[in-house]
C-alpha positions as CSV (number, residue, x, y, z in Angstrom):
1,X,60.7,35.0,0.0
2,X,63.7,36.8,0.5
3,X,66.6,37.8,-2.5
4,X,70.4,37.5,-1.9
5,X,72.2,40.9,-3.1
6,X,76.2,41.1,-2.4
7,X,77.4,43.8,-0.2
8,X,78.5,47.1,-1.2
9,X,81.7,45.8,0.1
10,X,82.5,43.3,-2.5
11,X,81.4,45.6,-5.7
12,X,84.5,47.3,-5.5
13,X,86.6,44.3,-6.5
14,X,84.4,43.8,-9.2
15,X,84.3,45.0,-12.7
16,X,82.1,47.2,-14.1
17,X,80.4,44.7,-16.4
18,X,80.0,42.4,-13.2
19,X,78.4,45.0,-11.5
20,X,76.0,45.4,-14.4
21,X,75.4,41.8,-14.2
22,X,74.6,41.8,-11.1
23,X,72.1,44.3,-11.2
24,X,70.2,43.5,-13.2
25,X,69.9,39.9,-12.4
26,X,68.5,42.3,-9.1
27,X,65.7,43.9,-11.3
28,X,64.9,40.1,-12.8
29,X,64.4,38.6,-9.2
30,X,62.6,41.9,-8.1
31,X,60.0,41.3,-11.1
32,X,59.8,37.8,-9.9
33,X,59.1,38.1,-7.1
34,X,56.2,41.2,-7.7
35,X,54.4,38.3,-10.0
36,X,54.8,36.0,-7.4
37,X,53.2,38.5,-4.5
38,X,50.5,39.2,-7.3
39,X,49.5,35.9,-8.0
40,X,49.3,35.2,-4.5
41,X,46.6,37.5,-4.3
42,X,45.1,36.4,-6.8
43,X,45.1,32.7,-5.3
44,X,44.5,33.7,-1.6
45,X,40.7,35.7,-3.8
46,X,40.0,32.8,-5.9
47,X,40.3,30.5,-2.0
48,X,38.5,33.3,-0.4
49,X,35.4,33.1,-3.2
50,X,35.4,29.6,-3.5
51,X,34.8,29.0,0.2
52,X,31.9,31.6,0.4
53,X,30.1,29.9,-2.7
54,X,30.9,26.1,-1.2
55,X,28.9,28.2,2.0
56,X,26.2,29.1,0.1
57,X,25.9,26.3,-1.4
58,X,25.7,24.3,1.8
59,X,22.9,26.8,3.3
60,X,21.0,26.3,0.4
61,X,21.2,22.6,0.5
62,X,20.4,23.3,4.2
63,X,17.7,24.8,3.2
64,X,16.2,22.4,0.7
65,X,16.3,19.9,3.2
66,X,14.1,21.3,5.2
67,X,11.2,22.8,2.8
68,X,11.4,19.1,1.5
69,X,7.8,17.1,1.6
70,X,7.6,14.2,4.5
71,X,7.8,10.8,3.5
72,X,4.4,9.6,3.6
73,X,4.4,7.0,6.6
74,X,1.9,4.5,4.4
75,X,3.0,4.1,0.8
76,X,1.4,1.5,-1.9
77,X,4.5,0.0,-4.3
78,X,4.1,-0.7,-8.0
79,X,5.9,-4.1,-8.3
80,X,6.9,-6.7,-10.9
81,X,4.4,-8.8,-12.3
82,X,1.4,-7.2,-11.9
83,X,1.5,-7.2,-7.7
84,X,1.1,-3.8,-5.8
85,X,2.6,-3.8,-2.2
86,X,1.6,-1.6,0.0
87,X,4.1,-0.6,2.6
88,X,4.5,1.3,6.5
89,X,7.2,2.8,6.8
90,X,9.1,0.3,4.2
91,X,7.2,-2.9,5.4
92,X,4.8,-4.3,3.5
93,X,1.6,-5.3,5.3
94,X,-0.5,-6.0,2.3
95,X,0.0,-7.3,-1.5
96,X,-2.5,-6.6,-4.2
97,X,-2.1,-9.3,-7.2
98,X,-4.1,-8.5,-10.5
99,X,-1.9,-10.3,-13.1
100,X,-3.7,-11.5,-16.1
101,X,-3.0,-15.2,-16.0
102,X,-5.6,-14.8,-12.7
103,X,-9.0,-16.3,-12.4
104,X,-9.5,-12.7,-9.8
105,X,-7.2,-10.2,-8.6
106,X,-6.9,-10.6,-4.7
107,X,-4.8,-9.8,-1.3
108,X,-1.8,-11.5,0.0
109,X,-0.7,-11.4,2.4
110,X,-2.5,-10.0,5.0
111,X,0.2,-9.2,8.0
112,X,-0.4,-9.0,11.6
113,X,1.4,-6.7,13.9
114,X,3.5,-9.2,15.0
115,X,5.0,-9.2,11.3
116,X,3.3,-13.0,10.3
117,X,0.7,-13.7,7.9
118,X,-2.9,-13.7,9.0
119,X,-4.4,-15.1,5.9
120,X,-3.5,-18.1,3.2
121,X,-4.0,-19.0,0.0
122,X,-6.1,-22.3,-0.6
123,X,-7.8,-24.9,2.0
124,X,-5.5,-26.7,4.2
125,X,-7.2,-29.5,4.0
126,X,-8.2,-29.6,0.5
127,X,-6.2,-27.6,-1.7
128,X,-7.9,-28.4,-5.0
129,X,-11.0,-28.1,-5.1
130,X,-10.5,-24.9,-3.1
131,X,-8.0,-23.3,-5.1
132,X,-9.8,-20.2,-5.2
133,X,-9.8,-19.3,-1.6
134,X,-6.9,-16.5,-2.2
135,X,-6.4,-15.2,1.0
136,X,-9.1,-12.1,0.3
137,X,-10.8,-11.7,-2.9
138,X,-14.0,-10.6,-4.7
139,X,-16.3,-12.7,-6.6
140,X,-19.6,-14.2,-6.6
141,X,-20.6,-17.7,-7.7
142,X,-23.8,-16.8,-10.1
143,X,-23.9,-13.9,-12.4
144,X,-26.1,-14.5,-15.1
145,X,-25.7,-18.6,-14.5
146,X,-22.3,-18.0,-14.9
147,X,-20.0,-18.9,-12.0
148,X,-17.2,-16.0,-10.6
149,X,-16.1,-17.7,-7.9
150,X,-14.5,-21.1,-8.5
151,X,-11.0,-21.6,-10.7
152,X,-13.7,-24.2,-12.6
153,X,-16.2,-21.8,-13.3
154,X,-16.7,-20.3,-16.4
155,X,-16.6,-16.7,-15.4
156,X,-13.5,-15.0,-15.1
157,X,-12.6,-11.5,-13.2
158,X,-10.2,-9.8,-15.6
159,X,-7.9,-6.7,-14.9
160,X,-8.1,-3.8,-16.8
161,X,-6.2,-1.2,-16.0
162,X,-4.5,0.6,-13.0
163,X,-6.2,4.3,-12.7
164,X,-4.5,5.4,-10.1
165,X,-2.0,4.6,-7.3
166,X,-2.6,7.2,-4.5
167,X,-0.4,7.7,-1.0
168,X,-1.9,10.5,0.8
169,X,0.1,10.5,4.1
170,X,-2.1,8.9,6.2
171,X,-3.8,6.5,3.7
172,X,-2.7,4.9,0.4
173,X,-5.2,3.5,-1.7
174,X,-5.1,1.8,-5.7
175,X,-7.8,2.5,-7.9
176,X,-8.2,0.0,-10.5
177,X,-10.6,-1.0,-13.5
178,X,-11.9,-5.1,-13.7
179,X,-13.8,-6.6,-16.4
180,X,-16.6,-9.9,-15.6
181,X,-16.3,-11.8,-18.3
182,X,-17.4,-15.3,-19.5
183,X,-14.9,-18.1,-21.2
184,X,-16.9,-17.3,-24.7
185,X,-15.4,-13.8,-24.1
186,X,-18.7,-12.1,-23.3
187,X,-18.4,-9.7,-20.7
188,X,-21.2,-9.0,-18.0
189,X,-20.0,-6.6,-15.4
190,X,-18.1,-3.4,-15.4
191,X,-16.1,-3.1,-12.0
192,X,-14.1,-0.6,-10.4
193,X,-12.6,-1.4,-7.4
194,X,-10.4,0.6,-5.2
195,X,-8.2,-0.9,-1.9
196,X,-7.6,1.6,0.7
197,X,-5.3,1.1,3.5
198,X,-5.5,3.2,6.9
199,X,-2.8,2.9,9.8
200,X,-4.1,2.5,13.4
201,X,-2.0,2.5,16.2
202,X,0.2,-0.6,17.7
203,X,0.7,-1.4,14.4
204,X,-2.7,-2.3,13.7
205,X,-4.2,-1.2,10.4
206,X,-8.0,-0.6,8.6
207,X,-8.3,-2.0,4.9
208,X,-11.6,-0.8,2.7
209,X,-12.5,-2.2,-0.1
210,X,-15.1,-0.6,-2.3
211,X,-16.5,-1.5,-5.4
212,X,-19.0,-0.4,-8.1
213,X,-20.5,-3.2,-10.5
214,X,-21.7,-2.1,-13.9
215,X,-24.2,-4.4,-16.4
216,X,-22.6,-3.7,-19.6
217,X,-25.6,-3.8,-22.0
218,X,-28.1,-5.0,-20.1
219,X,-29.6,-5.8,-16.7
220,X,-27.0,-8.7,-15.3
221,X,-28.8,-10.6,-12.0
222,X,-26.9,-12.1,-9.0
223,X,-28.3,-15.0,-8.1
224,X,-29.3,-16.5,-5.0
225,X,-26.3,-17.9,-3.1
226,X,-23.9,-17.9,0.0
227,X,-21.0,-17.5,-2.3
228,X,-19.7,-13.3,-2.8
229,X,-19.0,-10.9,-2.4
230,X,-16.0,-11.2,-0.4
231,X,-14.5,-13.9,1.5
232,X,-11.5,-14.3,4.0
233,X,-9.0,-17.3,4.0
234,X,-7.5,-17.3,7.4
235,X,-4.3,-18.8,8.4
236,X,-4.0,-22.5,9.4
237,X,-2.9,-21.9,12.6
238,X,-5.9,-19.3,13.0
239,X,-8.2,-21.4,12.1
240,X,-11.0,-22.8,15.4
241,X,-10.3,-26.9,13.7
242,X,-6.4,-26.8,13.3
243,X,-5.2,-24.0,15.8
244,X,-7.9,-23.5,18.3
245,X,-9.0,-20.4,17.2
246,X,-12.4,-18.8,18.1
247,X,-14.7,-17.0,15.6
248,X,-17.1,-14.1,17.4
249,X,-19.7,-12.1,15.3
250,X,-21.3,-8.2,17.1
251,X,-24.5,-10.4,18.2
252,X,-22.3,-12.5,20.6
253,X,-22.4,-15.6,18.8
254,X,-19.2,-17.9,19.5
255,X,-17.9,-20.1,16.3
256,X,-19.7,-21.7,13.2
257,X,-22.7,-23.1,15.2
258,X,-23.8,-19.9,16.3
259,X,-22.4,-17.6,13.3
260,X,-23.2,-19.5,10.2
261,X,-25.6,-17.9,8.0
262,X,-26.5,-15.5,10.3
263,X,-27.2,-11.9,9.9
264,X,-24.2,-9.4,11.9
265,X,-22.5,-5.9,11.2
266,X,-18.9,-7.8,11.7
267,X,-17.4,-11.1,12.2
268,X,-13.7,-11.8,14.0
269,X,-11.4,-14.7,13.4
270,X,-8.9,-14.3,16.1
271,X,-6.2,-16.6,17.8
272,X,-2.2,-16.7,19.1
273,X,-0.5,-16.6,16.0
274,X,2.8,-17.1,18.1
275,X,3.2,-18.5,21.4
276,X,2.9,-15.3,23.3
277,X,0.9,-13.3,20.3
278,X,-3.1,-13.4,19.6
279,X,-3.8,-11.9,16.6
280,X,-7.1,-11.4,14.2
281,X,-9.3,-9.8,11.5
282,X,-12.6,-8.6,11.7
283,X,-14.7,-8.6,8.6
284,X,-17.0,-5.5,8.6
285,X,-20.1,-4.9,6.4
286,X,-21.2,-0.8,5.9
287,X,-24.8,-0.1,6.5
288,X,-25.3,1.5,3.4
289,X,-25.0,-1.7,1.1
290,X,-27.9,-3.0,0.1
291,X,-28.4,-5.7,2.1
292,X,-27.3,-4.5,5.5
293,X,-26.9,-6.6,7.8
294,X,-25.7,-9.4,5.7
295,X,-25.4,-13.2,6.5
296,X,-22.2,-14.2,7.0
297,X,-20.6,-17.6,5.3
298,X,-18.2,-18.7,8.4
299,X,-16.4,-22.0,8.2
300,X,-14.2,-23.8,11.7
301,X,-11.4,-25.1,9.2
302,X,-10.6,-21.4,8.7
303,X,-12.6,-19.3,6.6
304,X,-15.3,-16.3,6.5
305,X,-17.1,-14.2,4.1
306,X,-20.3,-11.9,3.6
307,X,-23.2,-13.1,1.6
308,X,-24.7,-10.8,-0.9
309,X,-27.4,-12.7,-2.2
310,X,-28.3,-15.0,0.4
311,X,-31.7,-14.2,1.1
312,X,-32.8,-14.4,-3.2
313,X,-31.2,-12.8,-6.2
314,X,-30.7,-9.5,-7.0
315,X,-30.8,-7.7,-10.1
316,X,-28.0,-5.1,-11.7
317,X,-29.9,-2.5,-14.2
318,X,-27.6,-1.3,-16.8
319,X,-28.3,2.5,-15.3
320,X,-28.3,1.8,-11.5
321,X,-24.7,0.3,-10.8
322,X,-24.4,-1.6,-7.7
323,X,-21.8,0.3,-4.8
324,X,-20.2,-2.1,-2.1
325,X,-18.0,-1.4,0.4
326,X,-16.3,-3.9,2.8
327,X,-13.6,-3.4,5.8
328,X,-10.8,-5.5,7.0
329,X,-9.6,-4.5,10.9
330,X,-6.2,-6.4,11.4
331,X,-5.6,-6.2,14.9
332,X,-3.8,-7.6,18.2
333,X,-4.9,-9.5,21.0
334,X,-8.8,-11.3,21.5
335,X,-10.2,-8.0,21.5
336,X,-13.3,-7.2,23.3
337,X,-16.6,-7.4,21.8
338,X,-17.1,-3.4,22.7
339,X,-13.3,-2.7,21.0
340,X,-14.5,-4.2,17.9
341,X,-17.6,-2.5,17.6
342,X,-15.6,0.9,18.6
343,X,-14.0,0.3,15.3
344,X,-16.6,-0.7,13.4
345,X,-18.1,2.6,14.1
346,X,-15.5,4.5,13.0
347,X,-15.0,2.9,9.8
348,X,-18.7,3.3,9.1
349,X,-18.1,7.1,9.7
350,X,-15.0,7.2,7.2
351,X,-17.9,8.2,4.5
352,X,-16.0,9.9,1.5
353,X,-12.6,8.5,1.8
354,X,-12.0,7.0,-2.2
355,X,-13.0,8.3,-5.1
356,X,-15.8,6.0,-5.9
357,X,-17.4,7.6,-2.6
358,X,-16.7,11.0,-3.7
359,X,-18.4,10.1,-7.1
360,X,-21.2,8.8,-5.7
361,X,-22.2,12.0,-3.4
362,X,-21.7,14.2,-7.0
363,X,-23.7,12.1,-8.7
C-alpha cells in the first residue's frame, strides 16, 4: 500500500501549523499502515496453520480408510416383522421368517443364481389343504400324537428368541431359540436351530440347517411317519408335472417312481428356470444323524423332503437331545451326478462350523 506525502517543494508555501498537520497525519498513516503489515502476518500464520491441520486431517482420514474392516461379502439383515434376510453383497438370496402369528418359522425365498426364486410357498395345485408347504421348513407330523406339521394340527412351532445374528466374512449364520408346543399350551420340545449360509462360486451358494431337539420334562417320541424333518417346496415351473423338471437322487434313480421312499445321501430338483437358465437344489442328509441314509419323501407336482422316522418311531430322552443337521446346495445348470456328490462331500466335511457343533464336540 503506498502513502501520499507532499514534496518538500510545496511546504514552503505553507504555514507552520499546515506543516504540523501534515505531519502528523504522516505519523497516523505510518501507524496504519504498520497494523496493517502486522495483521497481515498474522493472517498469512493463521492460513498457513489452517492448511497444515486441514493436511493432517486428510492423512488421517487417509489413514482410517485404510485400517478400516472389510465389508463382509455375505451379511444376514435384521428386518421388519420378524423376517431375517440374508444378503451377498447387498442381494438377498435367502429370507428367514419366525413371526409369531406363524404355525413354523421357515425360508423364503430361496434364489437361484439367475436372481429368481427356486422355491414357493403352498401347492400349486391345491393351496389349502397344503398351506404348510412354506417353501423350506422344519416340522414333523407326530410328536407325542400331536401333529407339527400341518396349519390344522394341533402342535405349533413357536419362536423364542433370536441368540445371535453372526456374519463372519465368508459365512453368516442366525442362531435362534423355538419352542414345540400344543394348542392347550403344553410344550414338548426345546429347539435351537441355527441357519448358516456359505457362498460358492458362480453365484451358487451352501445353506445348513442344524438343529438340537430337547424333551422338556420328559421323554417326547417321534412317531412313525414320512412327514419331518424337513421338506422343500419347489417352484412351479421346477416342478417334473407342471415344468418338466427331473428329480435325481446319489443312487441314480430318475423322478418319483424311482426316488420315493427310498433311502439316498441327497436328492436334486433341477430344471430351466428361464428359457436359457437350468437351475436346482439339492437336499443333502449328514452321515452323522441318526438315521443316515434317510428315505426321502419326493413328490412330481414339485416337492421333496427327508424322512426321519420313516422306518418306526423314535424316542427323545429328556437327557439325550436329538442333533440334526440338513444342507441346501442351490446351484446352476443339471449338474452331473459326480458334481453333486463333490459337494456333498464337502459339506459333510464342514464339521464344526455353528455353534451347536462346537457345543456338541465340548460336551
Amino acid at each position: 500500500m503506498s502513502v501520499f506525502f507532499p514534496p518538500a517543494t510545496w511546504r514552503r508555501h505553507l504555514t507552520s501549523h499546515e506543516v504540523q498537520a501534515i505531519l502528523t497525519q504522516r505519523r497516523k498513516l505510518s501507524l496504519k499502515v504498520a497494523k496493517m503489515t502486522h495483521s497481515g502476518n498474522l493472517l498469512l500464520q493463521a492460513t498457513s496453520t489452517l492448511v497444515v491441520a486441514l493436511a493432517v486431517c486428510g492423512i488421517a482420514a487417509a489413514q482410517e480408510q485404510l485400517t478400516a474392516k472389510p465389508v463382509p461379502m455375505l451379511q444376514v439383515v435384521p428386518m421388519p416383522y420378524q423376517q431375517a434376510s440374508f444378503q451377498r453383497d447387498g442381494v438377498e438370496i435367502t429370507r428367514y421368517h419366525f413371526g409369531g402369528d406363524l404355525n413354523r418359522p421357515f425360508l423364503f425365498p430361496v434364489i437361484g443364481p439367475s436372481g429368481r426364486p427356486l422355491t414357493r410357498m403352498g401347492h400349486p395345485r391345491d393351496p389349502e389343504s397344503h398351506s404348510h408347504h412354506n417353501s423350506v421348513w422344519i416340522s414333523h407330523n407326530d410328536v407325542n400324537g400331536v401333529s407339527f406339521w400341518s396349519d390344522g394340527g394341533k402342535g405349533k412351532i413357536r419362536h423364542k428368541r433370536i441368540v445371535k445374528y453372526e456374519d463372519g466374512g465368508e459365512s453368516s449364520a442366525i442362531l435362534t431359540e423355538n419352542e414345540w408346543v400344543t394348542t392347550e399350551g403344553r410344550r414338548l420340545l426345546d429347539e435351537t436351530r441355527q441357519v448358516t449360509v456359505l457362498p460358492l462360486e458362480k453365484k451358487e451358494w451352501l445353506m445348513v440347517i442344524d438343529m438340537e431337539l430337547k424333551a422338556v420334562d420328559k421323554a417326547v417320541t417321534l412317531g412313525k411317519t414320512p412327514f419331518g424333518m424337513i421338506g422343500v417346496r419347489m417352484a412351479k415351473t421346477i416342478g417334473v408335472n407342471d415344468g418338466g423338471g427331473r428329480i435325481r437322487n446319489s443312487e441314480g434313480g430318475v423322478n418319483e417312481k424311482e426316488i420315493f421312499w427310498k433311502q439316498a445321501r441327497w436328492v436334486d430338483y433341477s430344471r430351466p428356470i428361464t428359457d436359457g437358465e437350468i437351475e436346482g437344489v439339492t437336499l443333502f442328509d449328514y452321515p452323522k444323524n441318526v438315521n443316515f441314509p434317510s428315505f426321502f419323501h419326493v413328490r412330481n407336482d414339485g416337492w421333496m423332503g427327508v424322512s426321519l422316522t420313516f422306518e418306526g418311531p423314535r424316542t427323545i430322552e429328556a437327557d439325550k437331545p436329538l442333533r440334526l443337521r440338513y444342507g441346501l446346495y442351490v446351484h446352476g445348470d443339471m449338474k452331473p451326478i459326480d458334481a453333486i456328490e463333490a459337494q456333498w462331500k464337502k459339506f459333510c466335511e464342514l464339521g464344526a462350523l455353528t455353534n451347536l457343533e462346537r457345543q456338541a464336540q465340548e460336551k
